[in-house]
C-alpha positions as semicolon CSV with decimal commas, in nm:
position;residue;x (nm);y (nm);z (nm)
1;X;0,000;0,000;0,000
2;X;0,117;0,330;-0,112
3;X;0,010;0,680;0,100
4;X;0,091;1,003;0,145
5;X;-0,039;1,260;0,425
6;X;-0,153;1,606;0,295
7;X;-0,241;1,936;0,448
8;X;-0,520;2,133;0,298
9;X;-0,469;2,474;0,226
10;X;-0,792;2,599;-0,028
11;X;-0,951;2,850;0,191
12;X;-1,294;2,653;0,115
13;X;-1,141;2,313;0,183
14;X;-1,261;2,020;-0,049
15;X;-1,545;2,103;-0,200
16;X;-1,765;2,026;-0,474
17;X;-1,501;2,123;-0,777
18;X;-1,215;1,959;-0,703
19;X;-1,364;1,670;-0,503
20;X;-1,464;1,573;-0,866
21;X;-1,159;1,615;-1,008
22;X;-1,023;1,373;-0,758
23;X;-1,335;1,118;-0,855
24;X;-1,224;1,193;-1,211
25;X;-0,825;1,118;-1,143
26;X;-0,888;0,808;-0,888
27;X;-1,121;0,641;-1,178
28;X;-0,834;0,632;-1,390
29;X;-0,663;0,388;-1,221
30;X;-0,755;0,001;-1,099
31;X;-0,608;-0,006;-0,753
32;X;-0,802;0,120;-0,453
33;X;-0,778;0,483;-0,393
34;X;-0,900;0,589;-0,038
35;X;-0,919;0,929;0,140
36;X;-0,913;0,908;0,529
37;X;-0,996;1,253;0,767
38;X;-1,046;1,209;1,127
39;X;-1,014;0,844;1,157
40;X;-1,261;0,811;0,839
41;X;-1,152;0,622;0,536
42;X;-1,377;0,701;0,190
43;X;-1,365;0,570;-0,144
44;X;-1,164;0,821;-0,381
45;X;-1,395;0,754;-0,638
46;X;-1,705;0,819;-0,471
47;X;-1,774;1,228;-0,480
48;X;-2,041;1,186;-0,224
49;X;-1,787;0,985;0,038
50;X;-1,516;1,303;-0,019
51;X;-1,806;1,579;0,061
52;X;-1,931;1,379;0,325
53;X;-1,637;1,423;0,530
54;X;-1,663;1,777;0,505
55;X;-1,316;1,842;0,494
56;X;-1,194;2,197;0,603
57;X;-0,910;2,423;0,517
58;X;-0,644;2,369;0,745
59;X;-0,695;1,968;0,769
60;X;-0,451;1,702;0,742
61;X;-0,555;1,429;0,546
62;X;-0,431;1,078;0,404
63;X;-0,424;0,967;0,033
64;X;-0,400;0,545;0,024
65;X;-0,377;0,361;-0,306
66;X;-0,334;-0,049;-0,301
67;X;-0,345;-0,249;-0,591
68;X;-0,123;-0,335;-0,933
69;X;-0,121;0,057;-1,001
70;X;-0,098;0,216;-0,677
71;X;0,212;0,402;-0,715
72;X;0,102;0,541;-1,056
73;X;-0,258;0,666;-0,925
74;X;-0,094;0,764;-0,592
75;X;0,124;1,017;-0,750
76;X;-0,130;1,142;-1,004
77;X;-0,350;1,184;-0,691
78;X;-0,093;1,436;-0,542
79;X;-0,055;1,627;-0,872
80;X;-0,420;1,681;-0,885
81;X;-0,444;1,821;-0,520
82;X;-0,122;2,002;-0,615
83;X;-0,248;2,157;-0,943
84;X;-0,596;2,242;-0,817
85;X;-0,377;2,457;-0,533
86;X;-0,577;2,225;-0,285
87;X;-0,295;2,124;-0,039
88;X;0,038;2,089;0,010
């Protein structure tokens, strides 16, 4: 299993925009792709799992991939919170 922690710096936190960018990023890739926030682990692909962890500006959070791809789609994953200025 591949993860990497994160600390999210949007001032609106994950929301709706690029919590689907994430959904679109994760479904690229066959391993499992999990997001966990307080002790709560969500499917990456599921939009409605990210926004219901209601995940605020200023939270540390863990990105988990497992499967034949999981380095691939765990690094893509970064980019994409990277690129969308959503963490750090």
């Amino acid at each position: 299993m591949a993860q990497q922690s994160v600390k999210i710096t949007a001032n609106d936190g994950v929301h709706a925009r690029p919590a689907t960018v994430l959904v679109q990023e994760a479904g690229k890739y066959q391993s499992e792709v999990t997001l966990e926030y307080n002790g709560k682990d969500v499917n990456l692909k599921s939009i409605m799992g990210i926004m219901s962890l209601g995940i605020p500006s200023g939270a540390d959070v863990t990105f988990k991939a497992e499967g034949s791809d999981e380095d691939e789609a765990l690094e893509a994953i970064i980019n994409v919170v990277k690129n969308q200025e959503l963490g750090e």
